[in-house]
C-alpha positions as CSV (number, residue, x, y, z in Angstrom):
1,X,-123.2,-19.6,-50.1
2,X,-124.8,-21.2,-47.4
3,X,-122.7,-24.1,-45.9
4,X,-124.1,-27.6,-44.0
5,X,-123.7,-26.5,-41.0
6,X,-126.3,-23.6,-41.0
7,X,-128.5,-24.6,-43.2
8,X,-131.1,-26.0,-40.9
9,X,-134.1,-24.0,-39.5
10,X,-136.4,-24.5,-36.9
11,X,-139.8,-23.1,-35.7
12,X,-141.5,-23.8,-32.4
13,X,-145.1,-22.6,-32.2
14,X,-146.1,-22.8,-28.6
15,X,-150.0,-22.4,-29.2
16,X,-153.3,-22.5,-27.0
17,X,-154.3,-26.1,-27.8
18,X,-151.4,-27.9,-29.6
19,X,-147.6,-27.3,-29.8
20,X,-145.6,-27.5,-33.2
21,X,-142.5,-28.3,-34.2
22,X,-141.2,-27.5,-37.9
23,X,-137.7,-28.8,-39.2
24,X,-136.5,-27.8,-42.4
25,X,-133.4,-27.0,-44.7
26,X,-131.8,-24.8,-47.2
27,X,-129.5,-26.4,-49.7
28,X,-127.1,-24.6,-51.4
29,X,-128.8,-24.2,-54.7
30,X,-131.0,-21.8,-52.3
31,X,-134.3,-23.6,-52.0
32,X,-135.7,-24.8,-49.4
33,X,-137.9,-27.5,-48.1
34,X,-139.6,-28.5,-44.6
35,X,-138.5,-32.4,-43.4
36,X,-140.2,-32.9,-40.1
37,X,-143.9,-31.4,-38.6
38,X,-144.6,-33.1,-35.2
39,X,-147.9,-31.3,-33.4
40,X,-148.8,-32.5,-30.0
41,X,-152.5,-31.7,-28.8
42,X,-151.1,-30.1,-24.8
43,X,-154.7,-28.1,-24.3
44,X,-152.6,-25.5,-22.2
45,X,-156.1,-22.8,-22.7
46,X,-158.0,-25.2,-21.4
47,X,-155.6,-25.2,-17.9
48,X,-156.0,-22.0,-17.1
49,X,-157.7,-21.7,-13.6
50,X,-160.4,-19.0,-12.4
51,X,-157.7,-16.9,-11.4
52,X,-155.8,-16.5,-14.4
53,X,-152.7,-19.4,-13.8
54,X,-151.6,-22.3,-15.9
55,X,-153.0,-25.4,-13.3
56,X,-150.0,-27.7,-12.8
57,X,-151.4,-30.7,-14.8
58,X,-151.2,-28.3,-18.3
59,X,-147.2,-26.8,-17.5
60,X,-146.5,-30.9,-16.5
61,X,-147.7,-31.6,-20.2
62,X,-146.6,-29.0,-22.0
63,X,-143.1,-29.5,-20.4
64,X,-143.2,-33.0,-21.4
65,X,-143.9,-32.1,-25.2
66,X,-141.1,-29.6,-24.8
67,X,-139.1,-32.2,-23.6
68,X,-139.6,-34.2,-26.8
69,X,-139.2,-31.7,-28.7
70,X,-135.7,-30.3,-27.4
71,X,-134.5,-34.1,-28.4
72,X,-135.6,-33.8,-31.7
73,X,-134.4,-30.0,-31.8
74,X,-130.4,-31.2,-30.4
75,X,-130.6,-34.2,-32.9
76,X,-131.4,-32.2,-36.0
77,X,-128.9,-29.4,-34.5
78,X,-130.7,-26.1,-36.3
79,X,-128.2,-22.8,-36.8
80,X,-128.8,-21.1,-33.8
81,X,-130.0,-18.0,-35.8
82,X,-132.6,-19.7,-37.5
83,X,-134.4,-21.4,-34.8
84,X,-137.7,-19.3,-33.7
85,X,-139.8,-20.2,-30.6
86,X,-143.5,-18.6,-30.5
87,X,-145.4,-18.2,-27.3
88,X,-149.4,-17.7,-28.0
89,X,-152.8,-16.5,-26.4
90,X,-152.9,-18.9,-23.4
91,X,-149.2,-17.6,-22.3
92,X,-150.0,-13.9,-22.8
93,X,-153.1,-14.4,-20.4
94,X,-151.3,-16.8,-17.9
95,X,-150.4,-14.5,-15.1
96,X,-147.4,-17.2,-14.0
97,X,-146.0,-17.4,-17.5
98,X,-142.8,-16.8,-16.2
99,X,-142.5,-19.9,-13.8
100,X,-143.3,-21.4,-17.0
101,X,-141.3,-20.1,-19.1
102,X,-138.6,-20.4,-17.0
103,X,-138.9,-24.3,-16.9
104,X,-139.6,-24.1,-21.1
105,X,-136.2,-22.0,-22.1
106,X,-134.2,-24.3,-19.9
107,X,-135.5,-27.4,-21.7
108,X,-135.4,-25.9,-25.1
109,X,-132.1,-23.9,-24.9
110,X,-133.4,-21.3,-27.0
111,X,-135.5,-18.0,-25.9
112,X,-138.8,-18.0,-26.3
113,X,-140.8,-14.7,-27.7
114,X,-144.7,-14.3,-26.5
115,X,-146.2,-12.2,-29.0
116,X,-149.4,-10.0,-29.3
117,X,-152.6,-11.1,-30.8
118,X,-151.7,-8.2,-33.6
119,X,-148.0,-10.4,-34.1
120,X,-150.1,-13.5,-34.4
121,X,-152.7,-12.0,-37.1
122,X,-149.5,-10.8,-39.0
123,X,-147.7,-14.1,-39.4
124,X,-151.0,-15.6,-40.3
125,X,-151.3,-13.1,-43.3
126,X,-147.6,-13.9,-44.2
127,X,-148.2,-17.6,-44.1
128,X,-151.5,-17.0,-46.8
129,X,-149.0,-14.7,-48.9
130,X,-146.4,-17.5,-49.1
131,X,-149.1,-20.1,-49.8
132,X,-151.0,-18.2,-52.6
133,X,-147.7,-16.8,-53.9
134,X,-146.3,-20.0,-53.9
135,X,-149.5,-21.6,-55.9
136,X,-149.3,-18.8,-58.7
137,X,-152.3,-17.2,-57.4
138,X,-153.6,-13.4,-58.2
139,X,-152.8,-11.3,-55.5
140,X,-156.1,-9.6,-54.5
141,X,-157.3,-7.8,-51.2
142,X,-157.8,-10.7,-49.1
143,X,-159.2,-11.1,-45.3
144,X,-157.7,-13.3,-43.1
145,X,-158.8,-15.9,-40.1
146,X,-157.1,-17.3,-37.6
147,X,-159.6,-18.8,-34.8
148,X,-157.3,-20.2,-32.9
149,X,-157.5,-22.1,-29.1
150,X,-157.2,-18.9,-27.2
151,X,-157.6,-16.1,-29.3
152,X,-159.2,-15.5,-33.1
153,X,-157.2,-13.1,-35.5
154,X,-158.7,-11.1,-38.4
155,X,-156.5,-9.5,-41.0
156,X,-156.7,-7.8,-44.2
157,X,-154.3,-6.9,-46.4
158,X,-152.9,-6.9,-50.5
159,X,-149.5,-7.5,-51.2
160,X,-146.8,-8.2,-49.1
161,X,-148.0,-6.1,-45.2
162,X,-151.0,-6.1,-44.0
163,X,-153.0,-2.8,-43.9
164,X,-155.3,-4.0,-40.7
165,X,-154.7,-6.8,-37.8
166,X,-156.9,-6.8,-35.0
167,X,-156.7,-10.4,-32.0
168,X,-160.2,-11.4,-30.5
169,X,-159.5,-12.7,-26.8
170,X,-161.5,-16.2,-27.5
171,X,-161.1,-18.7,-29.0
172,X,-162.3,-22.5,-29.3
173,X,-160.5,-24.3,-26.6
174,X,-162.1,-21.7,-24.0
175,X,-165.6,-22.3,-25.9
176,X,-165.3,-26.1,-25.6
177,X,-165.6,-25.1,-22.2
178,X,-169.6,-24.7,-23.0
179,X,-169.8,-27.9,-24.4
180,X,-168.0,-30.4,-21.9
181,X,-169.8,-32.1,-19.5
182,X,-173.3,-32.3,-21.5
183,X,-174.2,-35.6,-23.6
184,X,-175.8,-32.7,-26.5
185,X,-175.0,-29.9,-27.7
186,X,-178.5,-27.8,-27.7
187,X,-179.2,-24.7,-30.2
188,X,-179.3,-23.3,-26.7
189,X,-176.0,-23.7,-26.1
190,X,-174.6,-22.2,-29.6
191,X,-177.0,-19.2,-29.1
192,X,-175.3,-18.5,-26.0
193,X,-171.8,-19.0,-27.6
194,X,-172.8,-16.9,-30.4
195,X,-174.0,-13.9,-27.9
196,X,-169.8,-14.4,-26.5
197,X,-168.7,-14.2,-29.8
198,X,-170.6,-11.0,-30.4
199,X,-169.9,-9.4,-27.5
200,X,-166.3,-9.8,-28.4
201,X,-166.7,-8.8,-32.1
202,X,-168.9,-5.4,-30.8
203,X,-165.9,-4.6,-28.5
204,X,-164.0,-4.1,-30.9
205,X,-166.5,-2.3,-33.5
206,X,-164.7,0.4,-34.2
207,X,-161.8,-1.8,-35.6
208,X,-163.8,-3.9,-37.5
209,X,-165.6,-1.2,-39.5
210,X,-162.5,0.3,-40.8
211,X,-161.5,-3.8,-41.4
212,X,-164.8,-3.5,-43.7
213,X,-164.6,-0.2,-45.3
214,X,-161.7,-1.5,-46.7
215,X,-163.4,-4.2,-48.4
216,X,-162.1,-7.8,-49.5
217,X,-162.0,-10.1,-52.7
218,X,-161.4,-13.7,-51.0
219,X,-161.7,-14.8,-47.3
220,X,-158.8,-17.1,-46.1
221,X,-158.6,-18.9,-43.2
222,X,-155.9,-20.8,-41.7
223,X,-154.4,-22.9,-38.5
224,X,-156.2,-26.2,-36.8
225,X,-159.6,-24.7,-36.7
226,X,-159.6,-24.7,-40.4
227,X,-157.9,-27.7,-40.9
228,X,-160.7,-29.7,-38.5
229,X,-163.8,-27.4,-40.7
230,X,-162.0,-28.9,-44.2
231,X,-161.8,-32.4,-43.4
232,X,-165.9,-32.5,-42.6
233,X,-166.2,-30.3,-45.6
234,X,-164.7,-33.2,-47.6
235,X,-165.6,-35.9,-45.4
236,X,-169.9,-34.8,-46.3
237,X,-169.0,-33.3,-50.0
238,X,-170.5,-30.1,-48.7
239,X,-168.5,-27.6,-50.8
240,X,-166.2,-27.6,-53.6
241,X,-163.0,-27.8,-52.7
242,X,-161.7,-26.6,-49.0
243,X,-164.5,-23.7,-49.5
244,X,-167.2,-23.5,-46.5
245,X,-170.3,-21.7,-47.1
246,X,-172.5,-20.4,-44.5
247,X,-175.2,-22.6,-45.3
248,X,-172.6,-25.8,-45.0
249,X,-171.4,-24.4,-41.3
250,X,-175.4,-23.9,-40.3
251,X,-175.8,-28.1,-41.5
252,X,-172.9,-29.3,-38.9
253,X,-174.3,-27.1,-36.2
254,X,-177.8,-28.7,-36.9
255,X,-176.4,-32.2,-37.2
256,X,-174.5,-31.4,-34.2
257,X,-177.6,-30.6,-32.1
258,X,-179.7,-33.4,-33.3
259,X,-177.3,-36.2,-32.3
260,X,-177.9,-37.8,-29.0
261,X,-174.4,-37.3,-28.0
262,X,-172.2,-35.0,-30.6
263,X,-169.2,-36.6,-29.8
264,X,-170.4,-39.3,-31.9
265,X,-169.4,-37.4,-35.1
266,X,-167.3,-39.1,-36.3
267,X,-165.2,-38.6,-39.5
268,X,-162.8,-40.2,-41.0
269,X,-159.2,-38.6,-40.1
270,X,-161.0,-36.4,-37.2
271,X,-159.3,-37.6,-33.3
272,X,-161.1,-37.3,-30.3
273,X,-159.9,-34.0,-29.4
274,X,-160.4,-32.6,-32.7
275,X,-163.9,-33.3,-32.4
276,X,-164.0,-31.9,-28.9
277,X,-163.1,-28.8,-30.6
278,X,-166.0,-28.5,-33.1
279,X,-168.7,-27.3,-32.1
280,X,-166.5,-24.0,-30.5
281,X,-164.9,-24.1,-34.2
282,X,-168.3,-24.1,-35.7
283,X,-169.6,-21.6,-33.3
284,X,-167.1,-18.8,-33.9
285,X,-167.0,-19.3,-37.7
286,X,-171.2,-18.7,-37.9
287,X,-170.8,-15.8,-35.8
288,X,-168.2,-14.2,-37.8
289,X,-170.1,-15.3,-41.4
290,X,-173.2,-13.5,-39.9
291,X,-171.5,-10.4,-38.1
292,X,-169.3,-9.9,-41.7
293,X,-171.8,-11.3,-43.8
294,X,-169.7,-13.9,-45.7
295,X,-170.7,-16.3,-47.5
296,X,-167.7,-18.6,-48.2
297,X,-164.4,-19.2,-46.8
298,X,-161.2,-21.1,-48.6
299,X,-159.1,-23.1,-46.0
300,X,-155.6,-23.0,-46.3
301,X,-153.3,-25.5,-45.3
302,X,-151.4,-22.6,-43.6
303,X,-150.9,-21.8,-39.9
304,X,-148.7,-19.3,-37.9
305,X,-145.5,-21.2,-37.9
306,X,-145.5,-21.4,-41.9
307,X,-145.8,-17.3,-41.2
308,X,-142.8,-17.0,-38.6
309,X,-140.9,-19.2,-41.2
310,X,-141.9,-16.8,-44.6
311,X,-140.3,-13.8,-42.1
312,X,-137.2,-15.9,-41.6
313,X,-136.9,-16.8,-44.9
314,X,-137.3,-13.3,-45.8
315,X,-134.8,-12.0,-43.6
316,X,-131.9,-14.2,-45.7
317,X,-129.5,-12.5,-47.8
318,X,-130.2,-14.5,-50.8
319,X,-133.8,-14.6,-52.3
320,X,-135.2,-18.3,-51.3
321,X,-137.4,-20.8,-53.5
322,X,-139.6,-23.5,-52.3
323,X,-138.6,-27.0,-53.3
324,X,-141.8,-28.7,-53.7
């Protein structure tokens, strides 16, 4: 029987472009529910210098959301067994992660784990499971997509494990890069993106064949990237649903390029630095539609710290329902 004081749970999700916080609880009828989601948009990809080092102005930031956080963390007062921290792709490639996370554990009080691009591509297929699970939905082979700020994650699997994971090192914060600084975005510039993408994507060829041989019924994708893509779905009626096609992705680009300046797209429920972010979002998701040859993908309110929770809740000795 689970008692009130360790029925609290907490996931951290320390991620390229935004940090997460998720606060939930388990009551003692054994379901449980999430109460709080705060996300801050820190950019810590996009303050990674030349030589490989978080710039000062990003670690100032992040702190400062970690700072926030750790308040909210002490006020809510999680079990200390069920509070998870996740570290991303911008701290696996910063080369003074440990000054940083040095400063982070200290504010937080609670260690923080930086996990592999394969980790990440795993707790984005348990977050889909959950979801679809949790909706009553078939369970079929499904691929998964993560395109997150600094790395993109493909994943296929049926059932509860995935049977493939593989972590692309880009991702859209790094391809906003491309994009900054110009008043248009030019079918110049998303060729040149697309040939980055590529490159990645033939790097890793021998992975993604076996990805294919094993073959897929539905395409899922999940995280911020997929949030931002189903809001303009919705926002021009371009699909049914949160389904993209390829043909819907290839309209934004060229509305994208045709504007004088793209960054006045605007769409209802889309902030500024969402919209920063598109036309990298839009870039990868094209290049992986044509290089896979898909021609839809279902967004999923899903991300990887709904995944790291599914493990935790998986890991109690009681089975767990969702109290929706």
């Amino acid at each position: 029987m689970l008692t009130k004081s360790n029925n609290r749970f907490a996931i951290v999700d320390l991620g390229s472009n935004s940090f997460h916080l998720l606060l939930g609880s388990i009551s003692p009828s054994n379901t449980w529910q999430i109460e709080q989601q705060i996300n801050e948009a820190v950019q810590l990809r996009a303050g990674l210098t030349p030589q490989g080092d978080l710039n000062w102005e990003s670690m100032n930031r992040a702190l400062t959301c970690l700072d926030s956080f750790a308040a909210r963390l002490t006020k809510f007062a999680p079990d200390h067994g069920k509070v998870r921290i996740i570290g991303t792709a911008a701290l696996r490639m910063a080369k003074n992660r440990a000054l940083f996370l040095s400063h982070a554990t200290k504010r937080l009080g609670y260690p923080i784990e930086v996990i592999s691009g394969e980790e990440e591509a795993e707790l984005i297929y348990q977050a889909f499971v959950q979801y679809l699970g949790s909706h009553s939905v078939i369970p079929e082979q499904i691929l998964g997509i993560d395109a997150g700020g600094g790395s993109t994650e493909l994943v296929i699997g049926c059932g509860p494990e995935p049977k493939l994971s593989l972590s692309l090192p880009i991702g859209c914060v790094e391809l906003q890069t491309f994009f900054l600084g110009k008043d248009t975005v030019t079918a110049e510039n998303f060729t040149e993106v697309n040939q980055l993408v590529l490159e990645h994507l033939r790097g890793a060829e021998r992975q993604i064949q076996t990805l294919v041989s094993f073959g897929w019924q539905r395409i899922y994708a999940g995280s911020g990237s997929a949030d931002i893509l189903a809001q303009v779905n919705r926002f021009f009626g371009l699909g049914i649903g949160n389904e993209m096609s390829r043909s819907s992705l290839r309209q934004i680009r060229d509305d994208l390029i045709s504007l004088q300046d793209y960054r006045q797209f605007k769409i209802l429920g889309l902030k500024d630095h969402q919209l920063l972010l598109l036309p990298g979002i839009v870039a990868i998701f094209l290049a992986l539609m044509n290089h896979l040859q898909l021609d839809k993908i279902t967004m999923l309110p899903v991300a990887l710290r709904h995944g790291a929770l599914a493990v935790m809740l998986s890991a109690m000795p009681q089975p767990l329902m969702h109290n929706s």
